[in-house]
ROMAR-527441 format. One record per atom (N, C-alpha, C, CB): residue number from 1; chain; atom name; y, x, z. Coordinates in steps of 0.05 Angstrom, whole numbers. Glycine has a CB too. Layout:
! ROMAR-527441
i: NUM	ch: A	at: CA	north: Y	east: X	up: Z
...
END
This chain:
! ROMAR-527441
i: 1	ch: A	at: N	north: -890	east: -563	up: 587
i: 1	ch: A	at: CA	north: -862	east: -568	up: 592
i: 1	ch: A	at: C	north: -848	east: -543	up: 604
i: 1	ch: A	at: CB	north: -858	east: -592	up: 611
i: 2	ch: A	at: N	north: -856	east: -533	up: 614
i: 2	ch: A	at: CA	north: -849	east: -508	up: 636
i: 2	ch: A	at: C	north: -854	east: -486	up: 614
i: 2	ch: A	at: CB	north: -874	east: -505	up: 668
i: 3	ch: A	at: N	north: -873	east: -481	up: 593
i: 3	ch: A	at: CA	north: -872	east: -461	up: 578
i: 3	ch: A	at: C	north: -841	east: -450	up: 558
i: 3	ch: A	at: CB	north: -894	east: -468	up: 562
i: 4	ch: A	at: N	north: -845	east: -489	up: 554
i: 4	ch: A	at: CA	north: -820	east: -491	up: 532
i: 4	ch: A	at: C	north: -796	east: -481	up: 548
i: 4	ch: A	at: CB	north: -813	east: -523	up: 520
i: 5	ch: A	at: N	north: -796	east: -488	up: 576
i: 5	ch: A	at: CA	north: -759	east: -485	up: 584
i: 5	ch: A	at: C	north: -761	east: -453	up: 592
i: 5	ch: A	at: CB	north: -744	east: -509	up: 618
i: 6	ch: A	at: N	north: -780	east: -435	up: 591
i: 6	ch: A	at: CA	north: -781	east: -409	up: 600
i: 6	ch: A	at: C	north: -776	east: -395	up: 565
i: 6	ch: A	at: CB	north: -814	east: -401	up: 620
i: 7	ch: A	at: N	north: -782	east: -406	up: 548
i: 7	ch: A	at: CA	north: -772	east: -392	up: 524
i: 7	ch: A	at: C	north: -744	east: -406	up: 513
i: 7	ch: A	at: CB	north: -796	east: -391	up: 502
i: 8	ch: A	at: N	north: -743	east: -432	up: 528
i: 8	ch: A	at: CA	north: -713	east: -429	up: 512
i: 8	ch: A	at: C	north: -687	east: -417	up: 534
i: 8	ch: A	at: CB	north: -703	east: -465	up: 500
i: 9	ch: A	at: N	north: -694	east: -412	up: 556
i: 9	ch: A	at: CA	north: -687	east: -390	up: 579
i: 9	ch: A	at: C	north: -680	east: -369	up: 552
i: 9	ch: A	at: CB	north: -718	east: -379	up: 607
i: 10	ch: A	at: N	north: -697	east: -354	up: 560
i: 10	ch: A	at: CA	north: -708	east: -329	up: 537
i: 10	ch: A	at: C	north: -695	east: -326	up: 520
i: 10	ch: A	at: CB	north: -730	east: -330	up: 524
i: 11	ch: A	at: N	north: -690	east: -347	up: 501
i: 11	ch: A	at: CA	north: -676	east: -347	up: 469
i: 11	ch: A	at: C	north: -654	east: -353	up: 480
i: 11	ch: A	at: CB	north: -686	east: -368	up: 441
i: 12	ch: A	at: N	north: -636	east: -360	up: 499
i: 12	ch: A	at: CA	north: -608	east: -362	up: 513
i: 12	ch: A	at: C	north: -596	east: -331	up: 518
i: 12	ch: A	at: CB	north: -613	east: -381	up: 543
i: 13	ch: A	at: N	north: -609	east: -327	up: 532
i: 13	ch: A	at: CA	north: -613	east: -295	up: 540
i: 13	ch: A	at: C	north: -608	east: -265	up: 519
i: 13	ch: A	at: CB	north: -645	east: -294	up: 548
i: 14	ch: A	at: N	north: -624	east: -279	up: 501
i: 14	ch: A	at: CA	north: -629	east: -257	up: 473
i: 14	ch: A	at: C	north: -611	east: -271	up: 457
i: 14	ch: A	at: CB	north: -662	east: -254	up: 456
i: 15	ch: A	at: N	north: -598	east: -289	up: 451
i: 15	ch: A	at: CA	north: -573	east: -297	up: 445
i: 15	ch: A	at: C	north: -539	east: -292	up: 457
i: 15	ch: A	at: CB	north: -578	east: -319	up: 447
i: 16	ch: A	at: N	north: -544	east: -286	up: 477
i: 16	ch: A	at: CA	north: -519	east: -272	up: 492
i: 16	ch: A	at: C	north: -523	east: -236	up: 495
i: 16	ch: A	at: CB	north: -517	east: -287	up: 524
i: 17	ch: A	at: N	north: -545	east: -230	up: 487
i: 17	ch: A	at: CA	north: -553	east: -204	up: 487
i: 17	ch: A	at: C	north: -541	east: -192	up: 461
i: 17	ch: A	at: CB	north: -584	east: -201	up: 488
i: 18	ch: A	at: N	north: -555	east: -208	up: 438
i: 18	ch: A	at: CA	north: -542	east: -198	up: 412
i: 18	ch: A	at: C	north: -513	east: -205	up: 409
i: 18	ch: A	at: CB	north: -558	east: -208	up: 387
i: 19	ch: A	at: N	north: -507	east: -225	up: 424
i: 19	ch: A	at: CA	north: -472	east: -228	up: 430
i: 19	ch: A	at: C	north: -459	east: -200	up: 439
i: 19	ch: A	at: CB	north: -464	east: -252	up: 458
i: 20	ch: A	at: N	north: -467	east: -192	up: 458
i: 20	ch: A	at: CA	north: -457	east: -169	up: 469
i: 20	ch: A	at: C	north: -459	east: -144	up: 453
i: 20	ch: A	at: CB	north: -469	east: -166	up: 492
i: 21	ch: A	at: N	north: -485	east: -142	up: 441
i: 21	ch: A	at: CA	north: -489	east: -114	up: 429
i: 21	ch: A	at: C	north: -468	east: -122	up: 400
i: 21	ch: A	at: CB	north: -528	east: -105	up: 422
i: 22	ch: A	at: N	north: -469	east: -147	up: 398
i: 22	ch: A	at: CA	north: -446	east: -152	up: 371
i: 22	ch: A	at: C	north: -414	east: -132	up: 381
i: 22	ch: A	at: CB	north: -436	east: -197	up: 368
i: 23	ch: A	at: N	north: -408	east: -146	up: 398
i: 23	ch: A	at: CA	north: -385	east: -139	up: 411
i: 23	ch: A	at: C	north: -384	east: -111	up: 414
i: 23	ch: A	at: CB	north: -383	east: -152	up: 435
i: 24	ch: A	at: N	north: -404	east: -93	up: 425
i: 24	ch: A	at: CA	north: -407	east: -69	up: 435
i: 24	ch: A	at: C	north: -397	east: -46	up: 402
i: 24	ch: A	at: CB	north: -443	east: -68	up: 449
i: 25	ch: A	at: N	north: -416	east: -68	up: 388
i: 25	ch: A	at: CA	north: -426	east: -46	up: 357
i: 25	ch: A	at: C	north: -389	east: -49	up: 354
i: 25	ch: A	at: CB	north: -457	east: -65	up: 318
i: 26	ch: A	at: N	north: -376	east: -78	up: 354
i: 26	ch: A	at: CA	north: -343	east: -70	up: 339
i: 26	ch: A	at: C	north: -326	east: -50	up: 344
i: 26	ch: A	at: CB	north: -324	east: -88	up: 343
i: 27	ch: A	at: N	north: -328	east: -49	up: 384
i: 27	ch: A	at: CA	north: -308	east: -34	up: 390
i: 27	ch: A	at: C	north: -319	east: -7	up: 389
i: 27	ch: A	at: CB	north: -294	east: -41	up: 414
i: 28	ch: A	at: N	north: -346	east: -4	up: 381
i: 28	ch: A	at: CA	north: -349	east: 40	up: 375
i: 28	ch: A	at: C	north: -348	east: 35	up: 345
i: 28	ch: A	at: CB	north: -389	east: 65	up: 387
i: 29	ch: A	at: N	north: -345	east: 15	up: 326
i: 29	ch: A	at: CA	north: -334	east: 23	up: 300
i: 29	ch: A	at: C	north: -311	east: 26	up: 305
i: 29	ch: A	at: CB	north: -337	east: 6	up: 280
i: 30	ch: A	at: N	north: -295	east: 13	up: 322
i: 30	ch: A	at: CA	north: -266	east: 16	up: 318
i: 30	ch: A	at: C	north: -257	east: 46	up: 339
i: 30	ch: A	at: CB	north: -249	east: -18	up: 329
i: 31	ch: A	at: N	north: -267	east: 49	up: 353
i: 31	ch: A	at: CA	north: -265	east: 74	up: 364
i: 31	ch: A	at: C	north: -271	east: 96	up: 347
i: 31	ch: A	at: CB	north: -280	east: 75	up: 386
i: 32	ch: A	at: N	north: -294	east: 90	up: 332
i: 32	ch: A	at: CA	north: -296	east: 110	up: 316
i: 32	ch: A	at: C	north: -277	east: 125	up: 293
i: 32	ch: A	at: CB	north: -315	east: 102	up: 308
i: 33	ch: A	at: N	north: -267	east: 102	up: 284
i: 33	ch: A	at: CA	north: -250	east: 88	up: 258
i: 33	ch: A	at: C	north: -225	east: 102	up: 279
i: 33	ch: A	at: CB	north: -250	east: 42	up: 249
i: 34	ch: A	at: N	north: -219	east: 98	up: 292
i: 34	ch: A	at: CA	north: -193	east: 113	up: 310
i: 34	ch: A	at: C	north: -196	east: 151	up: 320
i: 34	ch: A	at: CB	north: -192	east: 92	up: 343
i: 35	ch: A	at: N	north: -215	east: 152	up: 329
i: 35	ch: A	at: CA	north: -224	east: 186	up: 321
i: 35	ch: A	at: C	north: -220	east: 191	up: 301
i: 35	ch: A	at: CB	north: -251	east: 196	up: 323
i: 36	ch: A	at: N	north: -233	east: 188	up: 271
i: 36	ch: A	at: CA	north: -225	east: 192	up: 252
i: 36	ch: A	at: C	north: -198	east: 197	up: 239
i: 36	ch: A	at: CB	north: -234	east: 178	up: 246
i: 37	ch: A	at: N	north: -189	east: 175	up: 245
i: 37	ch: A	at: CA	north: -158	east: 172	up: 237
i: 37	ch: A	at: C	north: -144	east: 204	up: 257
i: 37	ch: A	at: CB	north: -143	east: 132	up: 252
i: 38	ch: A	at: N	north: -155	east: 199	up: 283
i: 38	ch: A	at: CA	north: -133	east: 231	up: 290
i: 38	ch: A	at: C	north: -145	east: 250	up: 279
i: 38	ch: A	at: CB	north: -130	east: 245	up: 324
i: 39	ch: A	at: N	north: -173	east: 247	up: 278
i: 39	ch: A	at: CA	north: -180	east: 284	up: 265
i: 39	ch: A	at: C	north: -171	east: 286	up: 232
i: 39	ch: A	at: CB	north: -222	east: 293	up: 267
i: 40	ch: A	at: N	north: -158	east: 269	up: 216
i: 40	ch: A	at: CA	north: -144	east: 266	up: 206
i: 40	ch: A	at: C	north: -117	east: 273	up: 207
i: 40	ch: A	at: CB	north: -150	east: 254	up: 205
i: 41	ch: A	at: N	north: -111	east: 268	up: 223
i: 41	ch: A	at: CA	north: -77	east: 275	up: 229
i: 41	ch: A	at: C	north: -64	east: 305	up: 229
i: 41	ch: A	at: CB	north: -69	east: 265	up: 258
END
């Protein structure tokens, strides 16, 4: 019982992790995507 609730801990955890790194990866595409655009200009 105690194994199970320490990995679904775990997979909660690494589910809000890849939430974040989701989030992280948009705004340096879009930062990126915005550098671009000035060294463009």
């Amino acid at each position: 019982r105690k194994k199970i609730q320490i990995t679904r801990i775990m997979d909660e955890r690494n589910r809000q992790l890849s939430y974040f790194e989701r989030i992280g990866e948009v705004t340096f595409t879009k930062r990126k995507f915005g550098l671009m655009k000035k060294a463009y200009e």
